[in-house]
Biopython code that builds the backbone (N, CA, C, O; Angstrom):
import numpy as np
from Bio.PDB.StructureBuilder import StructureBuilder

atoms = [
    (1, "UNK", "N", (-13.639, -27.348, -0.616)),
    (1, "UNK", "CA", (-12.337, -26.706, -0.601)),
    (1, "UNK", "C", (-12.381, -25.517, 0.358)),
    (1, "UNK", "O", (-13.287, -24.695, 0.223)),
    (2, "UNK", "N", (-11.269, -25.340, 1.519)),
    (2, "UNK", "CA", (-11.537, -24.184, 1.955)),
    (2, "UNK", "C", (-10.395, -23.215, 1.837)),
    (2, "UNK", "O", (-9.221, -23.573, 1.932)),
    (3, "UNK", "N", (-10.693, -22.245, 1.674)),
    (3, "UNK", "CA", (-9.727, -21.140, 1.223)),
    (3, "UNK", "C", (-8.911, -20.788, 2.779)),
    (3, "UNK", "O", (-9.341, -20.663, 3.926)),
    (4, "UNK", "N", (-7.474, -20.702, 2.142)),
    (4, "UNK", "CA", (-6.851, -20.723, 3.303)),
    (4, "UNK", "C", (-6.176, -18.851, 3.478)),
    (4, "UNK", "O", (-5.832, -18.112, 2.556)),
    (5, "UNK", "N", (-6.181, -18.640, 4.535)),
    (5, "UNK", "CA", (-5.436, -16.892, 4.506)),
    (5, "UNK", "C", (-4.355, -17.063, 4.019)),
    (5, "UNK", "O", (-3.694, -18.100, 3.969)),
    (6, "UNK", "N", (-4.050, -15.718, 3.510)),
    (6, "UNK", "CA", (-2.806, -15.432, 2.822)),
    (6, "UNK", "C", (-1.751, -15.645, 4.108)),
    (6, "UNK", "O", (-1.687, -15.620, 5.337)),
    (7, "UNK", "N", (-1.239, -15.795, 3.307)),
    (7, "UNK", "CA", (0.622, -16.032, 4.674)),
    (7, "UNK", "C", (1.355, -14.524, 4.730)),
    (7, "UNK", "O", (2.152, -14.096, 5.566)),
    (8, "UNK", "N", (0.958, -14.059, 3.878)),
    (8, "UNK", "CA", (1.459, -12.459, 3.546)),
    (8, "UNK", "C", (1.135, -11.897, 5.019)),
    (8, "UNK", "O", (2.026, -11.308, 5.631)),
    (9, "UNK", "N", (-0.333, -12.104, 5.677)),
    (9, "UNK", "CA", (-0.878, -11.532, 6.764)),
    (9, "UNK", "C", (-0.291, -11.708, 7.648)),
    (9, "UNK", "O", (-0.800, -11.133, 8.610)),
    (10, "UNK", "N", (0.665, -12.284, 7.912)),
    (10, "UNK", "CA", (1.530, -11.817, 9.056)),
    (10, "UNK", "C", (2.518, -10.731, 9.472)),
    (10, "UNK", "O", (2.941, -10.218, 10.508)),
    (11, "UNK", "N", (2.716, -10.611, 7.807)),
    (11, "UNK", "CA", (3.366, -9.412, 7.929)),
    (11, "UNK", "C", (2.924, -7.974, 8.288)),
    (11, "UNK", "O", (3.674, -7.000, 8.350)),
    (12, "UNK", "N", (1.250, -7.993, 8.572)),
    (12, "UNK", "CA", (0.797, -6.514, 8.878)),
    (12, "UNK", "C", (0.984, -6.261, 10.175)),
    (12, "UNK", "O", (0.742, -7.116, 11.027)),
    (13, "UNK", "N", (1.333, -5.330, 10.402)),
    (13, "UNK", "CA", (1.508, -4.685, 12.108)),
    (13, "UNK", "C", (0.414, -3.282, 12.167)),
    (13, "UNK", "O", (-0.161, -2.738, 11.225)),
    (14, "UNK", "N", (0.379, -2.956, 13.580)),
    (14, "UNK", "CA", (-0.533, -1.722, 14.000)),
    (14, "UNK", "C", (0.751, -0.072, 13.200)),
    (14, "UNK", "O", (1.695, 0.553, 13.685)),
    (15, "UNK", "N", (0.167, -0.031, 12.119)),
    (15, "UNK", "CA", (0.758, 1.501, 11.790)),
    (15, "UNK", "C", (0.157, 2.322, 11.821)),
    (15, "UNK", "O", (-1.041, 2.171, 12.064)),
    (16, "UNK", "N", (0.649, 3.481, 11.609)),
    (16, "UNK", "CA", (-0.333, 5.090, 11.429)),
    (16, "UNK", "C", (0.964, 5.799, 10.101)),
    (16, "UNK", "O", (2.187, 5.934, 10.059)),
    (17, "UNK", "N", (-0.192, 6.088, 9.201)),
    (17, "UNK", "CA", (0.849, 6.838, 8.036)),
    (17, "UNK", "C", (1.757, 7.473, 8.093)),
    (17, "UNK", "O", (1.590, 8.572, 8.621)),
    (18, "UNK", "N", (3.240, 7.106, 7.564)),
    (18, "UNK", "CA", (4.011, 8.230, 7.498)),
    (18, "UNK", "C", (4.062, 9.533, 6.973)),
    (18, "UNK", "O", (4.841, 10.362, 7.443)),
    (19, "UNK", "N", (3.343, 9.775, 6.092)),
    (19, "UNK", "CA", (2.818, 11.507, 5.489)),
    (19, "UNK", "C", (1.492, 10.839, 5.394)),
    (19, "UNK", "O", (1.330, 9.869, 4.653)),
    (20, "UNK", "N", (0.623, 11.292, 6.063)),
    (20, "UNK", "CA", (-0.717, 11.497, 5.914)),
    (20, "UNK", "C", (-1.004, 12.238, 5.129)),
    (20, "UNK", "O", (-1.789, 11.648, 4.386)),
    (21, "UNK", "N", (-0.783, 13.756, 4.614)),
    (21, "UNK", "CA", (-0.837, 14.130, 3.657)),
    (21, "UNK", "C", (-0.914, 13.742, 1.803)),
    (21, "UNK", "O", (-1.334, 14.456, 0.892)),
    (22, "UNK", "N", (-0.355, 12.401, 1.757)),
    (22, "UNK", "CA", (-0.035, 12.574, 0.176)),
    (22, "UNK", "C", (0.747, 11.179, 0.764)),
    (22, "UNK", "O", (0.694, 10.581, 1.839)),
    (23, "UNK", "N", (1.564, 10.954, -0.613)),
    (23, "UNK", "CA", (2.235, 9.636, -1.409)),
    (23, "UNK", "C", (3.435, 10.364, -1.275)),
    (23, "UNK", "O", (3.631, 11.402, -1.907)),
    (24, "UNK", "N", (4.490, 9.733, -0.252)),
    (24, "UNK", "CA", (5.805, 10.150, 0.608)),
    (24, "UNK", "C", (6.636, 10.427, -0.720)),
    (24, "UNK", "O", (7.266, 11.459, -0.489)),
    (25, "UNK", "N", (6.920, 9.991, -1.974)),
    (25, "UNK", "CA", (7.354, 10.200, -2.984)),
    (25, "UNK", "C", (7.191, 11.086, -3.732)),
    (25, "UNK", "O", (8.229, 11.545, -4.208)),
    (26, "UNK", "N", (5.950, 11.685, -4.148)),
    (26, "UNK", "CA", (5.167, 11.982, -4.307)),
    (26, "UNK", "C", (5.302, 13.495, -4.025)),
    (26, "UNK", "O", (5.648, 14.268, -4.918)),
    (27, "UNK", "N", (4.946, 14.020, -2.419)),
    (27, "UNK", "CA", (5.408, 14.654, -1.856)),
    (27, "UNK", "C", (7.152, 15.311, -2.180)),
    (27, "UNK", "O", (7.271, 16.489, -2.516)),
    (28, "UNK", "N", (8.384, 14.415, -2.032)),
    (28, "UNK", "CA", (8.929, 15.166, -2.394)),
    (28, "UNK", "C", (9.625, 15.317, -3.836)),
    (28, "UNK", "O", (10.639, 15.909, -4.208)),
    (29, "UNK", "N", (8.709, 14.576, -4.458)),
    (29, "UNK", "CA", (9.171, 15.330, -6.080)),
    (29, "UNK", "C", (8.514, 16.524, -6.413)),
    (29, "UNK", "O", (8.893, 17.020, -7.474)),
    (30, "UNK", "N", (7.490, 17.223, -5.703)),
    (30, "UNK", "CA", (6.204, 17.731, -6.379)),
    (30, "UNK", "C", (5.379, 17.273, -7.112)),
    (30, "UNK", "O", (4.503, 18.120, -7.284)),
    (31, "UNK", "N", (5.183, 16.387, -7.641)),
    (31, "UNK", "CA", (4.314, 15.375, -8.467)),
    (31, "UNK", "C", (3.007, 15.037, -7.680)),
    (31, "UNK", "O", (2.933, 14.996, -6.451)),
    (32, "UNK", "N", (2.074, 14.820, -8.480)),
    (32, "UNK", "CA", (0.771, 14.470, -8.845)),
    (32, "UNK", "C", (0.059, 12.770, -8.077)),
    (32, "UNK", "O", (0.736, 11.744, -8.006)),
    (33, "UNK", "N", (-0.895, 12.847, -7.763)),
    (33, "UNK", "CA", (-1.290, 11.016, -7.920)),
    (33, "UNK", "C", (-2.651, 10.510, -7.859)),
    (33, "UNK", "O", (-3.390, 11.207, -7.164)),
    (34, "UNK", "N", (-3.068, 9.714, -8.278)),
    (34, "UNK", "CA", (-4.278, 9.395, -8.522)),
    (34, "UNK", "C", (-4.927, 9.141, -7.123)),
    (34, "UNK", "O", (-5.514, 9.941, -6.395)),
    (35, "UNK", "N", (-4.630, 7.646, -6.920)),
    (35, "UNK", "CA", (-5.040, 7.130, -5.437)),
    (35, "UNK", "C", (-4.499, 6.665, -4.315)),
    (35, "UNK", "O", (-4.043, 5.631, -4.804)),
    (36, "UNK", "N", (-4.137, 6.606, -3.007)),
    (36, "UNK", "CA", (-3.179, 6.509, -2.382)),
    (36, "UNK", "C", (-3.342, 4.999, -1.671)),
    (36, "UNK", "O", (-4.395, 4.488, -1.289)),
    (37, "UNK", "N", (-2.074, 4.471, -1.611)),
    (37, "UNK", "CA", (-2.221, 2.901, -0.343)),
    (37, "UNK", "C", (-1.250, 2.936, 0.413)),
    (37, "UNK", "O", (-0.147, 3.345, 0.050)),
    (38, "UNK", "N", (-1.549, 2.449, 1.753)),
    (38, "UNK", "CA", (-0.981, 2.591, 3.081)),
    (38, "UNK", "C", (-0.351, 1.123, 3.446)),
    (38, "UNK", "O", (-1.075, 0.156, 3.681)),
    (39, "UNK", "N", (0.972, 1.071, 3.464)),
    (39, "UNK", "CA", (1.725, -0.389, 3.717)),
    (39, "UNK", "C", (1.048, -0.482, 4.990)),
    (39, "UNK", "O", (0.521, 0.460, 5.582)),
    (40, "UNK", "N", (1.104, -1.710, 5.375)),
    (40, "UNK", "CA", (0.273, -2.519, 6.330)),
    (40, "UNK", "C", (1.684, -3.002, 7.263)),
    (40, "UNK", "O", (1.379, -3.205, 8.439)),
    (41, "UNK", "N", (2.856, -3.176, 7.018)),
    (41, "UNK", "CA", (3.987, -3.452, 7.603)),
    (41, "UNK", "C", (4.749, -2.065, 8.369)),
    (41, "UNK", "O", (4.761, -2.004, 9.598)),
    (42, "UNK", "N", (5.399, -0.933, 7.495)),
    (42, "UNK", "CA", (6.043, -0.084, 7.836)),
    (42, "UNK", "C", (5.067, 1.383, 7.792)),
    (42, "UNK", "O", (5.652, 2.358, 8.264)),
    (43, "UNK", "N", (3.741, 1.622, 7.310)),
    (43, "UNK", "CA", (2.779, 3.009, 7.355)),
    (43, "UNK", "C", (3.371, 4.261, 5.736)),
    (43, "UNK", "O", (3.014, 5.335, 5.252)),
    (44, "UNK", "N", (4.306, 3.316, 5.511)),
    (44, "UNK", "CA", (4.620, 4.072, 4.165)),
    (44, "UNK", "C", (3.301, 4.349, 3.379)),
    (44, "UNK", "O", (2.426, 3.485, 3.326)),
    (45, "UNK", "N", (3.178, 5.444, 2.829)),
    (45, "UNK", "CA", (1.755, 5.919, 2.049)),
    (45, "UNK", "C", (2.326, 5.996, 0.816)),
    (45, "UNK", "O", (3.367, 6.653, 0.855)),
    (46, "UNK", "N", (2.052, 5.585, -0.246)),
    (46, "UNK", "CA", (2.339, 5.745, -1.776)),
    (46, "UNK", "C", (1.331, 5.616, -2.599)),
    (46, "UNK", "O", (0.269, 5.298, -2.064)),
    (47, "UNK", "N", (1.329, 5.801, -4.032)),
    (47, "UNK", "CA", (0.527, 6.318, -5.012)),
    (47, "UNK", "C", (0.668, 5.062, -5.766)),
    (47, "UNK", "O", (1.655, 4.353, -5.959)),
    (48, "UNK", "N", (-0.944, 4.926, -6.264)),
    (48, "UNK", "CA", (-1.333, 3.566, -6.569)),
    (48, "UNK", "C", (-1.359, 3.389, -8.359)),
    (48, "UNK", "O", (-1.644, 4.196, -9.243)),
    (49, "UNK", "N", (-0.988, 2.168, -8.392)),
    (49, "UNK", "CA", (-0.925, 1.903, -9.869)),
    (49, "UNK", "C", (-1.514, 2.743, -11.126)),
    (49, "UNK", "O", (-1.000, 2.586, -12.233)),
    (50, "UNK", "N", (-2.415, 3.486, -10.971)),
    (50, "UNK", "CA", (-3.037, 3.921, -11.580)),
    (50, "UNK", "C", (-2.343, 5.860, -12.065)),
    (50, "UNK", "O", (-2.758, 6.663, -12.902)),
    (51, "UNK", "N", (-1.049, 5.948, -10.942)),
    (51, "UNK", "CA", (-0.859, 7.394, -10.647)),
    (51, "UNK", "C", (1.011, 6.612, -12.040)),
    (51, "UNK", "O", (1.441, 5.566, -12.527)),
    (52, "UNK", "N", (1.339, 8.118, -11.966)),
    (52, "UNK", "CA", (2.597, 8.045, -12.734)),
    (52, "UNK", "C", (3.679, 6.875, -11.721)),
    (52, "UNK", "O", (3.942, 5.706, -12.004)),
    (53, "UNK", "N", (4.026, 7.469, -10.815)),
    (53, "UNK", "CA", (4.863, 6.676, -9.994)),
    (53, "UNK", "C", (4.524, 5.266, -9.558)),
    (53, "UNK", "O", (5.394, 4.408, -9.705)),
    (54, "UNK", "N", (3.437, 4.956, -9.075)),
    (54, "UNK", "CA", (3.926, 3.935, -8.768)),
    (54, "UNK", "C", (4.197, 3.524, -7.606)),
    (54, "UNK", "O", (4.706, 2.431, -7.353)),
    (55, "UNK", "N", (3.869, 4.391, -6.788)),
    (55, "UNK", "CA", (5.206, 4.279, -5.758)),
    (55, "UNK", "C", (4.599, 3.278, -4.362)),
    (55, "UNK", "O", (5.424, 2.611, -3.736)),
    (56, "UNK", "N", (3.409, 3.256, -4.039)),
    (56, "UNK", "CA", (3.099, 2.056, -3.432)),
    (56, "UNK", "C", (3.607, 0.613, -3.733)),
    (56, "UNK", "O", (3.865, 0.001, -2.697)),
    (57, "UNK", "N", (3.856, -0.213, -5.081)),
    (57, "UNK", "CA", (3.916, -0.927, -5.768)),
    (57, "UNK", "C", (5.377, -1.369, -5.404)),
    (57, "UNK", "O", (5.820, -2.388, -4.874)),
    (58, "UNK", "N", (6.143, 0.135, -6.035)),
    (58, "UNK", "CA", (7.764, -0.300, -6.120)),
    (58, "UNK", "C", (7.908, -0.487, -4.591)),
    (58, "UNK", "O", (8.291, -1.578, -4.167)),
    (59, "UNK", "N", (7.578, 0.665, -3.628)),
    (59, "UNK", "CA", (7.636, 0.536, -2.008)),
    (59, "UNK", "C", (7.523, -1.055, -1.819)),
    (59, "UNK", "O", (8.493, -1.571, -1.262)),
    (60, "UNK", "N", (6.641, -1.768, -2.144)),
    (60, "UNK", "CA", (6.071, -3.222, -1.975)),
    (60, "UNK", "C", (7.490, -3.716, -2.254)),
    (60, "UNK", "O", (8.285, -4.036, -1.370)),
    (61, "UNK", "N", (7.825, -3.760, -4.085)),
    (61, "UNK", "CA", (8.754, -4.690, -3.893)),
    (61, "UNK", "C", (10.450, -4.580, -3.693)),
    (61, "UNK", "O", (11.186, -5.555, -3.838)),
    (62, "UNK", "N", (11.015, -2.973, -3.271)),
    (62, "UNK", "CA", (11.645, -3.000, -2.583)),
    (62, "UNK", "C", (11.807, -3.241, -1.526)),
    (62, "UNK", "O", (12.831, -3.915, -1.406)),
    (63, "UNK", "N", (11.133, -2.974, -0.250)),
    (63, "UNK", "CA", (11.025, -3.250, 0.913)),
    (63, "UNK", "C", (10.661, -4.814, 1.165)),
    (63, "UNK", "O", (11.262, -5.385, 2.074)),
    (64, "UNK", "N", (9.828, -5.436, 0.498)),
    (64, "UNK", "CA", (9.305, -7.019, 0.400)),
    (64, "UNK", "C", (8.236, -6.881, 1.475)),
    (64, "UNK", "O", (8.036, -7.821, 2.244)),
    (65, "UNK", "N", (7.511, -5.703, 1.564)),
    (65, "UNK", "CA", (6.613, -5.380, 2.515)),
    (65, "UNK", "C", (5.140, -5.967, 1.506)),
    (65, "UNK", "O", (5.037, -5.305, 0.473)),
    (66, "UNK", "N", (4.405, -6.706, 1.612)),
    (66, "UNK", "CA", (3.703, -7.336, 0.702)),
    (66, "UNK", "C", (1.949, -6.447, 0.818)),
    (66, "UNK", "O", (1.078, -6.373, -0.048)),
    (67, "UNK", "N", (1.963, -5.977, 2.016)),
    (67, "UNK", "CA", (0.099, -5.701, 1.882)),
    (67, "UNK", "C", (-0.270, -4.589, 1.893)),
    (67, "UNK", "O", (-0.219, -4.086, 3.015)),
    (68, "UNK", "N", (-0.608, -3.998, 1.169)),
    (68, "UNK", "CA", (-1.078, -2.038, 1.808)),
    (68, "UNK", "C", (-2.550, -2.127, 1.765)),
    (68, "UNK", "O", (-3.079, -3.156, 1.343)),
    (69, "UNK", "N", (-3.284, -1.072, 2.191)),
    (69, "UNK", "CA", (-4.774, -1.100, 2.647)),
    (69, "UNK", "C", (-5.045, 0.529, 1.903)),
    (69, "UNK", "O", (-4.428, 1.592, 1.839)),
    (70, "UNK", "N", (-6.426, -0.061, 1.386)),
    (70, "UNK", "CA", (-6.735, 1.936, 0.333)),
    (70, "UNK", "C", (-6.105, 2.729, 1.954)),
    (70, "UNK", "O", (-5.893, 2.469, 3.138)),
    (71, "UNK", "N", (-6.027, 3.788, 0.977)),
    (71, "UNK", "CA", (-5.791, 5.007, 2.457)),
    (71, "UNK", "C", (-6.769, 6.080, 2.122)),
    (71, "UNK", "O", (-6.922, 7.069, 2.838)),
    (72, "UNK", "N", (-7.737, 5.766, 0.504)),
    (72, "UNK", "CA", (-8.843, 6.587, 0.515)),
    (72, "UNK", "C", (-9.957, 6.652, 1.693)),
    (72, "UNK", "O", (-10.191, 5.793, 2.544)),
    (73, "UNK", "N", (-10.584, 7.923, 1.502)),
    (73, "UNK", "CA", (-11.540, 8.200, 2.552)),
    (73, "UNK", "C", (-12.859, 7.319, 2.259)),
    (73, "UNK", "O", (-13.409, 7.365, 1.158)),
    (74, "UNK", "N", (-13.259, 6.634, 3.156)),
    (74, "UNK", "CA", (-14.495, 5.411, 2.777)),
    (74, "UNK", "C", (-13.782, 3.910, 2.197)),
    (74, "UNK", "O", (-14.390, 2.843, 2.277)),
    (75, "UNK", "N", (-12.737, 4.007, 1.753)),
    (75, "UNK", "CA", (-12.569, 2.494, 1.075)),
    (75, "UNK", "C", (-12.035, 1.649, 2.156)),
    (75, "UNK", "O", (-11.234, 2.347, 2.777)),
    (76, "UNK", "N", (-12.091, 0.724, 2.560)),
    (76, "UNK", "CA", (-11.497, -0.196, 3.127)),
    (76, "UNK", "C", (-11.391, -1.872, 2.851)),
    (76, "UNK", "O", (-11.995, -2.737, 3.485)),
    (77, "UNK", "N", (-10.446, -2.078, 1.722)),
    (77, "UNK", "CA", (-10.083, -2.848, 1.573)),
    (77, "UNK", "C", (-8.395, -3.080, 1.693)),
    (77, "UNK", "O", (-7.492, -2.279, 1.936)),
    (78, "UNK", "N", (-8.387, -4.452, 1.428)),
    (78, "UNK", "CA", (-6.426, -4.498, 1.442)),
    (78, "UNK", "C", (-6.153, -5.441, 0.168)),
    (78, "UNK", "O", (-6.893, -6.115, -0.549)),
    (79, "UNK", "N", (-4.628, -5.171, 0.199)),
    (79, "UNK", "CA", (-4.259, -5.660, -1.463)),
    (79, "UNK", "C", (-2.680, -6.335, -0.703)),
    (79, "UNK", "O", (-2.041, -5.890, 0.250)),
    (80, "UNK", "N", (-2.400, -7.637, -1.631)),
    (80, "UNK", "CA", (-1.455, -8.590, -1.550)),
    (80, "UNK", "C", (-0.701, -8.065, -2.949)),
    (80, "UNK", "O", (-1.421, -8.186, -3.940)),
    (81, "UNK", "N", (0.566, -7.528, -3.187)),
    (81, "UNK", "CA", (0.906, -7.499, -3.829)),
    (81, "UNK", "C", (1.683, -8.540, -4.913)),
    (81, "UNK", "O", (1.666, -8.569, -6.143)),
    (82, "UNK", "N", (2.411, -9.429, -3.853)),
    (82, "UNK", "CA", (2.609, -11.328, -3.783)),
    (82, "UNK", "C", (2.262, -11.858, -4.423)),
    (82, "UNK", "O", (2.868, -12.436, -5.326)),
    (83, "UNK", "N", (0.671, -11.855, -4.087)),
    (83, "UNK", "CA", (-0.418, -12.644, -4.866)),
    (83, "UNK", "C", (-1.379, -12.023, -5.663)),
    (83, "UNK", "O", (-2.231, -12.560, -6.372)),
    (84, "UNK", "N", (-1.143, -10.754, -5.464)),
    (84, "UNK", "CA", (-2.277, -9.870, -6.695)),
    (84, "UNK", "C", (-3.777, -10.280, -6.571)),
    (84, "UNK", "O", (-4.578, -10.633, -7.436)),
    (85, "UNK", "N", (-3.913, -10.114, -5.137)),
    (85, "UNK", "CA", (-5.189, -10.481, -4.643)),
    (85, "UNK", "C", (-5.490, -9.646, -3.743)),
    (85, "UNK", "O", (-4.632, -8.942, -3.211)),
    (86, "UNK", "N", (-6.879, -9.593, -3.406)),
    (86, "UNK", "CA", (-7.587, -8.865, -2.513)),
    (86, "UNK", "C", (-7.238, -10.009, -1.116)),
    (86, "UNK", "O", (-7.295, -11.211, -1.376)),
    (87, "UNK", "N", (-6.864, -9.548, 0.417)),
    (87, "UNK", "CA", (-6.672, -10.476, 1.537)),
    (87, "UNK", "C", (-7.819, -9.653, 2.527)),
    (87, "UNK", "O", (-8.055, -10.058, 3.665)),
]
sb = StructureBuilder()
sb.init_structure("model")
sb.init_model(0)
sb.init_chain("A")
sb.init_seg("    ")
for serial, (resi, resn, name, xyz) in enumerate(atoms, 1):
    if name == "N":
        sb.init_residue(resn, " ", resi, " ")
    sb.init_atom(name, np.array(xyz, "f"), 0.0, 1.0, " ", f" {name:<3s}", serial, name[0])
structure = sb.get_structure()
């Protein structure tokens, strides 16, 4: 069986974060966040499942932007929100 790529992956383009600083939401509520992920489509930065908001997640499925990548320092992996898989 061979595992085929996600179809999601087309949707990533060359971005650079929109607030590098923090989780764009985040930022302007004053609020808090655990860990941050970087959309892979539009550079939106939001706060990962684990934080109050949410806001990577909802970003995902409002926009229908499907992949963000950690935006922690050292991690580099990416996440399919779609498929709730690592791509």
């Amino acid at each position: 069986m061979t595992l085929q790529p996600d179809p999601h992956l087309a949707m990533v383009r060359p971005v650079t974060p929109n607030t590098p600083q923090g989780c764009e939401e985040c930022l302007a509520q004053g609020t808090g966040w655990v860990h941050l992920r970087m959309c892979l489509t539009c550079g939106h930065v939001g706060c990962c499942d684990s934080s109050q908001g949410r806001h990577a997640r909802r970003h995902a499925a409002a926009s229908e932007h499907p992949i963000v990548q950690s935006y922690e320092p050292g991690e580099d992996w990416r996440w399919c929100f779609v498929d709730e898989a690592m791509v």
